[in-house]
C-alpha positions in Angstrom: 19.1 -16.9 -5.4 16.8 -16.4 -2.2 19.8 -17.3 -0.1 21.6 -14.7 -2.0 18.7 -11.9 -1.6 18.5 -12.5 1.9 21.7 -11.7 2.9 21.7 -8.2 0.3 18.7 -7.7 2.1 20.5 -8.1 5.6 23.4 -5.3 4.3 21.1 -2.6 3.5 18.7 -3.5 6.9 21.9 -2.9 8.7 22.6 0.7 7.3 21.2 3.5 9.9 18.3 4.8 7.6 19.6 8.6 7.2 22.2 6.9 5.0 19.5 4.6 3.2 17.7 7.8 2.3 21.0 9.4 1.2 21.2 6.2 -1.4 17.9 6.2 -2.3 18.3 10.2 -2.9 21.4 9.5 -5.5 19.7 6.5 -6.8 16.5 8.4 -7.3 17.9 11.4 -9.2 19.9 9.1 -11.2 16.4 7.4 -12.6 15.1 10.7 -13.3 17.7 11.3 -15.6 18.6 7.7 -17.1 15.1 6.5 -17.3 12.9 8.9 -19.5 10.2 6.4 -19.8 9.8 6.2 -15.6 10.4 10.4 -15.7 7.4 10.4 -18.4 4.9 8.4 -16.6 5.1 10.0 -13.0 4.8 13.0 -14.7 1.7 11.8 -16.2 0.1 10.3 -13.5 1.3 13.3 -11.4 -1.3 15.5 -13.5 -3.6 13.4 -13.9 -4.1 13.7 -9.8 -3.8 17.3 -10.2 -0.4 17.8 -8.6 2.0 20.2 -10.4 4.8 17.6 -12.3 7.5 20.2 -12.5 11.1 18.7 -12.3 11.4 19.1 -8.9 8.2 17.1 -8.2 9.1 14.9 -10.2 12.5 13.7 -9.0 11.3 14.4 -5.6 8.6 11.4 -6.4 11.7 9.6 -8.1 13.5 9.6 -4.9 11.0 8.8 -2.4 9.8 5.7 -4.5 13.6 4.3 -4.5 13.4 5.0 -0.7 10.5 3.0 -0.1 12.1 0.1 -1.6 15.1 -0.4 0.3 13.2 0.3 3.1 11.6 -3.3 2.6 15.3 -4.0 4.1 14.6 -2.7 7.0 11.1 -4.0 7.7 12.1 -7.7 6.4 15.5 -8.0 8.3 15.5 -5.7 12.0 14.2 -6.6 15.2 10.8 -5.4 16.2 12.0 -2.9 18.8 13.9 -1.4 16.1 11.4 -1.1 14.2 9.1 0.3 16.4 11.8 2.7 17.6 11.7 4.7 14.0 8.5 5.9 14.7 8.0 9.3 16.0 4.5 9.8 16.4 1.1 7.8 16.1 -2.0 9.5 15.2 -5.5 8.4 15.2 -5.0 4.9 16.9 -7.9 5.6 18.9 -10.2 4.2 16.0 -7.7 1.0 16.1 -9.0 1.3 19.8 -12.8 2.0 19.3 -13.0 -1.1 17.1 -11.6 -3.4 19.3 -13.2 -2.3 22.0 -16.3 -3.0 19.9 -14.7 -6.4 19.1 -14.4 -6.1 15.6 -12.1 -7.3 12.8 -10.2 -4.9 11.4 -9.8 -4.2 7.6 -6.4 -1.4 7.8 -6.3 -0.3 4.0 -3.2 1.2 2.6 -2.5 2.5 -0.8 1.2 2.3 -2.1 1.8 5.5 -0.2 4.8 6.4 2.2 6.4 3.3 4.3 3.4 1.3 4.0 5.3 -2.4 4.5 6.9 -0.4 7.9 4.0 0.6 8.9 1.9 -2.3 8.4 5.0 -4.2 11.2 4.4 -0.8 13.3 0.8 -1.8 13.8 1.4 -5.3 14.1 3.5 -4.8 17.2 0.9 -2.6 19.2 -2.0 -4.8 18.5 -2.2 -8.0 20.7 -3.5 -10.4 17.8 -2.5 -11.6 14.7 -2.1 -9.4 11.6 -2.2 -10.9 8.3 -1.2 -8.8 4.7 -2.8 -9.9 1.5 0.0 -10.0 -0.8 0.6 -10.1 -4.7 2.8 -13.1 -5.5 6.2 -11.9 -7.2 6.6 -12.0 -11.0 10.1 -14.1 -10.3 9.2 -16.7 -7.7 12.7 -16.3 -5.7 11.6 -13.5 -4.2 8.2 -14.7 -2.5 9.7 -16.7 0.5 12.2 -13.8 1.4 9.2 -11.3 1.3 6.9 -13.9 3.6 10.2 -14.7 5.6 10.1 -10.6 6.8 6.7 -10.8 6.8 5.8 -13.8 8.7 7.4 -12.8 12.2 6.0 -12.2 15.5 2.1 -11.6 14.7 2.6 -10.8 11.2 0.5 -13.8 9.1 0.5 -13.1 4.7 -2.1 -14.2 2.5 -1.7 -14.4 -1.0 -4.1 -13.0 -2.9 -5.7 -16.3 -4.3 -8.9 -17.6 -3.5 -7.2 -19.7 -0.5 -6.1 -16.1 0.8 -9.3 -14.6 0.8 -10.3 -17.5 2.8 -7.5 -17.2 5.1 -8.5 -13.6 5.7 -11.9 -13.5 5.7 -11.5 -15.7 8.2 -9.0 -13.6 10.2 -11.5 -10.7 10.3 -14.4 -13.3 11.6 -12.0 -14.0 14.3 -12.3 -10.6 15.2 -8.6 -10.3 14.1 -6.8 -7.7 11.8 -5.7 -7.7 7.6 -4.0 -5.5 5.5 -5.0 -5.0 2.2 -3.4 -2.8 -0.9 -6.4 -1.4 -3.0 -4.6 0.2 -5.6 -3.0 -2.7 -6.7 -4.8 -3.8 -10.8 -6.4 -7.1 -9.9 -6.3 -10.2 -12.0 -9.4 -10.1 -14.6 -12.8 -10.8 -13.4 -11.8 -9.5 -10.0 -12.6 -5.7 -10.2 -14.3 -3.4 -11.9 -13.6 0.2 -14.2 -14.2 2.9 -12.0 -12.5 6.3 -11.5 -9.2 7.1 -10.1 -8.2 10.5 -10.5 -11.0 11.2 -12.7 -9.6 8.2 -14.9 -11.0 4.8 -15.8 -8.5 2.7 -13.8 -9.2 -1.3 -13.2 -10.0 -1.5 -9.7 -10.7 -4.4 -7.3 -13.6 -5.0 -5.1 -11.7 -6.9 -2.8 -11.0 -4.1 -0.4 -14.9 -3.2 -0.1 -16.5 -7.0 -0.4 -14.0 -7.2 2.7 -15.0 -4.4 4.5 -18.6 -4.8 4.1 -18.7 -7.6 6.3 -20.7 -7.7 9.6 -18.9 -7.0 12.3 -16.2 -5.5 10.7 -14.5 -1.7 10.8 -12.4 -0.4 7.5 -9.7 1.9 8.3 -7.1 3.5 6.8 -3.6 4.1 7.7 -0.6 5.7 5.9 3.1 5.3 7.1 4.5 9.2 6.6 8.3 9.0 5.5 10.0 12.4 7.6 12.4 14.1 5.7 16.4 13.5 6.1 16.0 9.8 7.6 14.4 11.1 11.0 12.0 8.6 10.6 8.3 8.0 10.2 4.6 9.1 11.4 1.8 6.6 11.3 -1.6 7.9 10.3 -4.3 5.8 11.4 -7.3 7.3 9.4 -11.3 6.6 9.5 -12.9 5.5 6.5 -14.6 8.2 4.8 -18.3 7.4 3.4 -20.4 4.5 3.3 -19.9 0.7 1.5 -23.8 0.0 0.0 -22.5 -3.8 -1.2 -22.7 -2.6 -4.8 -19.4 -3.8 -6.7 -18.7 -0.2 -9.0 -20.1 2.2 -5.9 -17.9 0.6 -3.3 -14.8 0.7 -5.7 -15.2 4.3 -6.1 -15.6 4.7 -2.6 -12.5 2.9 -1.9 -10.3 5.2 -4.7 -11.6 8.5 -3.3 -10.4 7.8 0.0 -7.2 6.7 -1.7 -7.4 9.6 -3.8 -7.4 12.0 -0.4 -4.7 10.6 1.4 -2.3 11.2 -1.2 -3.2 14.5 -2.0 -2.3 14.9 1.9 0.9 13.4 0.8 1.8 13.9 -2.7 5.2 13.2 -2.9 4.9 9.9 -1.3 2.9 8.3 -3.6 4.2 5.3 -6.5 3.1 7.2 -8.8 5.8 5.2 -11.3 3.3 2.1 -11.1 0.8 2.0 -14.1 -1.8 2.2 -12.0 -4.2 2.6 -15.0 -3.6 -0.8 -17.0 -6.3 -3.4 -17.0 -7.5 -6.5 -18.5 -8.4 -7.0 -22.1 -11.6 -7.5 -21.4 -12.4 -4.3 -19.5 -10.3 -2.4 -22.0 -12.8 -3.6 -24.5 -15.9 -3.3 -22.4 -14.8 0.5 -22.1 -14.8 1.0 -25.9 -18.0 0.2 -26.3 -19.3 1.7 -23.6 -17.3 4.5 -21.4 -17.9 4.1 -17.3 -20.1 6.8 -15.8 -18.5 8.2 -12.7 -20.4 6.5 -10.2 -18.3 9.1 -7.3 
C-alpha cells in the first residue's frame, strides 16, 4: 500500500501546480455540495472566528483545504530547486537571521494555515542546519513512512510527537538547530490544557510554549501564503507576539492568539474543516464542572 501511495503521490507531484489548483478547485466545490456535514462545520468554525460563512466563503475554504492536500505531492516527491522555485517572495527572514546571529535554536510555529508542509521544505533549504518537524503519527500506519520519506530529505529531520520526539527536538533546539511545530493540532490527554481559541474552550497543547520557553531559544512564526490561480506562494516569517511566563494555561493562550491573528490575515487559508474543538474525556468533564476563565 505504501509502494502504491508513493507512486500516486509521484503523479500528482509531477502536474505543474496551476493544474493542481484547477483539481483541487473542482474537487473542492464538489465537497461543498456532496458533503453537508464538512459544509456545516467550516461554516461553524468560520463564525466562531468571526469571519462571514457565506457560501462563497465557504467553498472558497472548501477549495483551498483540498489544495493544500495535494500539495503534500509536491513537497514529498520534487526536487528542492523546485521547490524553492515556487516561491515568489520571502518576508521577514530577518528574524530567522537575528536569531542565528544570536545563536539560538529556533522554534518556527505554524498553524494549519496556507502551504504550511511547503513552506516548512522552503525554510529548510535557506537555513544551513538541520530542520526537524514534530509530526502526528497517521491514523492508518501505511502512510507514515511515505510522509517521513518526503520529509526526511536534504536537512529535513521528523519527530514524532512521542516522548522520544520531544527528546529528539529539544535536543535539536539545544544544538542551536531549528523545529517545526503545529500548535493547533488536539494533543493526546494529559498533554494540554482548555484554553480559548476563538473565544472557545478548545483542548490545547503546551508543547509549543514548554518548547519555546527554553533558554536560548527564539519562537517564531511563519505562514506559507497560497497565491491565487497556481502562481505560487509567499512565505511569512512572523515574530512572536507577547511573552511565555512558563505557566501551562497563560502560555497556551498566548500561543492561540497568535494563531488566532495570522489567520484572520488569511482567512480563507485556514483548515477550518478540522474539529479543532474536540478534546479528551477528561477535560470535557473537568469543563462541566467548572468552565475555563479566559486567561487572554
Amino acid at each position: 500500500m505504501s509502494f502504491l501511495l508513493q507512486c500516486i503521490f509521484r503523479v500528482f507531484g509531477l502536474l505543474p501546480l496551476p493544474v493542481l489548483h484547477a483539481i483541487a478547485y473542482v474537487a473542492g466545490t464538489a465537497a461543498y455540495f456532496l458533503a453537508p456535514k464538512l459544509r456545516r462545520r467550516i461554516a461553524e468554525h468560520l463564525r466562531q472566528a468571526g469571519i462571514i460563512a457565506d457560501s462563497r466563503t465557504v467553498r472558497q475554504v472548501a477549495r483551498e483545504s483540498i489544495k493544500g492536500g495535494l500539495e503534500l505531492a509536491i513537497a514529498w516527491t520534487r526536487s528542492p530547486d523546485d521547490m524553492v522555485g515556487l516561491f515568489r517572495e520571502i518576508h521577514g527572514w530577518e528574524h530567522v537571521e537575528a536569531a542565528m546571529a544570536a545563536k539560538q535554536g529556533l522554534l518556527l510555529i505554524t498553524p494549519h494555515l496556507g502551504s504550511y508542509d511547503l513552506a516548512g521544505r522552503m525554510i529548510s533549504e535557506k537555513l544551513p542546519f538541520p530542520l526537524t518537524a514534530m509530526y502526528r503519527p497517521p491514523k492508518k500506519p501505511y502512510l507514515e513512512p511515505v510522509m517521513n520519506a518526503g520529509r526526511q530529505r536534504g536537512k529535513g529531520r521528523t519527530a514524532p510527537a512521542n516522548a522520544q520526539g520531544v527528546r529528539q527536538v529539544v535536543r535539536a533546539l539545544r544544538q542551536r538547530e531549528a523545529v517545526i511545530v503545529l500548535p493547533d493540532q488536539v494533543p493526546q490527554a494529559g498533554e494540554g490544557v482548555v484554553v480559548t481559541f476563538f473565544d472557545r474552550p478548545a483542548y490545547t497543547m503546551t508543547l509549543a510554549a514548554r518548547l519555546g520557553s527554553m533558554d536560548n531559544v527564539t519562537p517564531l512564526f511563519f505562514v506559507g501564503e497560497r497565491l491565487p490561480y497556481g502562481r505560487g506562494f509567499v512565505l511569512h516569517i512572523v515574530p512572536f507576539a507577547g511573552s511565555l511566563i512558563k505557566q501551562a494555561a497563560a502560555d497556551a493562550q498566548t500561543i492561540n492568539h497568535n494563531v488566532e491573528a495570522l489567520i484572520r490575515r488569511f482567512p480563507t487559508q485556514y483548515l477550518f474543516s478540522y474539529n479543532r474543538y474536540k478534546m479528551p474525556a477528561e477535560a470535557a468533564a473537568t469543563l462541566e464542572s467548572a468552565p475555563p476563565a479566559n486567561v487572554g
